[in-house]
N, C-alpha and C positions, 0 to 999 in steps of 0.2 A: 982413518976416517972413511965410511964408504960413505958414497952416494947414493944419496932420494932414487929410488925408479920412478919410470914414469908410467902411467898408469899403459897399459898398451892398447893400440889403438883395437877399435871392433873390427873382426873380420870382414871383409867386404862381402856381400853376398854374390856367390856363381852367376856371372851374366848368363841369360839363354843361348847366349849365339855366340859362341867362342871360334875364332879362325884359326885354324892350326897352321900346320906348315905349309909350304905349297914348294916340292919336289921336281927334279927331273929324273925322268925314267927312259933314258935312251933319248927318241925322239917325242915322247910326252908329256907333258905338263900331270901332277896329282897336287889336287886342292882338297885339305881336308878342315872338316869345320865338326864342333862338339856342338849337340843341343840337349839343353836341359829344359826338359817340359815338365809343369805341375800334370798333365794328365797321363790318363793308365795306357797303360800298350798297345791295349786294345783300341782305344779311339785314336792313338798317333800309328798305330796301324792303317786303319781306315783312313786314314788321310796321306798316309804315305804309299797304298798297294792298292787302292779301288780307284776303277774310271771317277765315280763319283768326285770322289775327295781329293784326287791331284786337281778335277773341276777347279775344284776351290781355293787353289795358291800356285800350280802352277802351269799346267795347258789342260784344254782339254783332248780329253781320251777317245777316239773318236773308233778306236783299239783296243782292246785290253784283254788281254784272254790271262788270267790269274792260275800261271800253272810255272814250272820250269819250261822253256822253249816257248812258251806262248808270245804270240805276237802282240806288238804294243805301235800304234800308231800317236803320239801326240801333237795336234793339228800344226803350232807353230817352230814345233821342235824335230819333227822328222819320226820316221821308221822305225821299228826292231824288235830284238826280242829280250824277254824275260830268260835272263842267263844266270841267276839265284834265286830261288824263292824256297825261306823257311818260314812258314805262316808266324806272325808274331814275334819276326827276329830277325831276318833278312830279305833283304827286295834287292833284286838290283837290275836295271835296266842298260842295256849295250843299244844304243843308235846311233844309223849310221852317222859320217859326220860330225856326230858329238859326244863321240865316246861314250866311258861306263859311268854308270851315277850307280852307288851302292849306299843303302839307308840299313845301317846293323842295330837295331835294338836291344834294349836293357834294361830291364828296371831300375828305375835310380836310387829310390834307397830298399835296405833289408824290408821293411815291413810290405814292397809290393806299390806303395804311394809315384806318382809320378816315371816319366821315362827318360832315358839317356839315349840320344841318337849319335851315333857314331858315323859320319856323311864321310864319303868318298865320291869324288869327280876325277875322275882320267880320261886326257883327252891331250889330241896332236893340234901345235900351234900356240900361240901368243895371245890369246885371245882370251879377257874380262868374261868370265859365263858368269857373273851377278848373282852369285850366288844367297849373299846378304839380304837383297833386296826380297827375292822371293821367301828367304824364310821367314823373315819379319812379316810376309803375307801370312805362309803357313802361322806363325805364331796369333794373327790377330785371327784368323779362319776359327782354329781351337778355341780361342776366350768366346768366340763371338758364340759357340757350341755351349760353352756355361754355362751362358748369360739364360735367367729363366725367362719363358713366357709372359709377358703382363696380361696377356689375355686368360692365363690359364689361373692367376693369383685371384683369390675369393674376395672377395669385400667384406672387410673386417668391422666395416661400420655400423652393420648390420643389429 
């Protein structure tokens, strides 16, 4: 006699902010986190590589030179310099004090739709760098990008 299956449950859908593992490397802490964003690479570039768009989730750039070696000052985060940079695939910032932060891009799915951020933080000591918190910033910076103009929408009443 077999048994009834039960119907299976629906997949849960990919949270944006996934916390991966968090490592020891000698005397360093590595915190890594997955983000899945509905937008294109291009605008999660721009929010992750221009003085502009870190603006907007996580210090400002008071610094920025957009090169390999270029210097990056961010006001309440400290010093340093741009020690990756592949336009539209990798960023990575080294300051002093607070270690390397590396943002590796992806496209998320085959057709080019939305991105995959691949986040690294390395850094020496014991210390919460709050990482959730600001990208739950960066995530609502992006929607708020969307969101359309009401001043730019026609009046349909017309």
């Amino acid at each position: 006699m077999t048994q009834p299956t039960q119907p299976a449950e629906p997949a849960q859908p990919a949270q944006p902010i996934e916390e991966g593992t968090t490592e020891t490397r000698g005397d360093a802490q590595v915190v890594h986190y997955l983000l899945r964003l509905p937008q294109p690479v291009e605008q999660v570039w721009t929010a992750l590589a221009t003085a502009e768009g870190l603006r907007g989730w996580l210090d400002v750039a008071e610094v920025f030179e957009s090169r390999l070696g270029g210097a990056v000052t961010l006001r309440g985060l400290g010093s340093g310099r741009i020690t990756a940079w592949d336009v539209e695939r990798v960023a990575e910032y080294t300051v002093e004090g607070r270690g390397k932060v590396r943002f590796h891009l992806e496209h998320g799915a085959p057709d080019g739709t939305g991105t995959t951020v691949r986040f690294t933080h390395e850094f020496e000591g014991e210390r919460e760098p709050g990482w959730r918190a600001r990208f739950e910033r960066l995530l609502r910076m992006l929607e708020d990008l969307e969101d359309p103009d009401l001043e730019d929408l026609e009046d349909v009443g017309d």
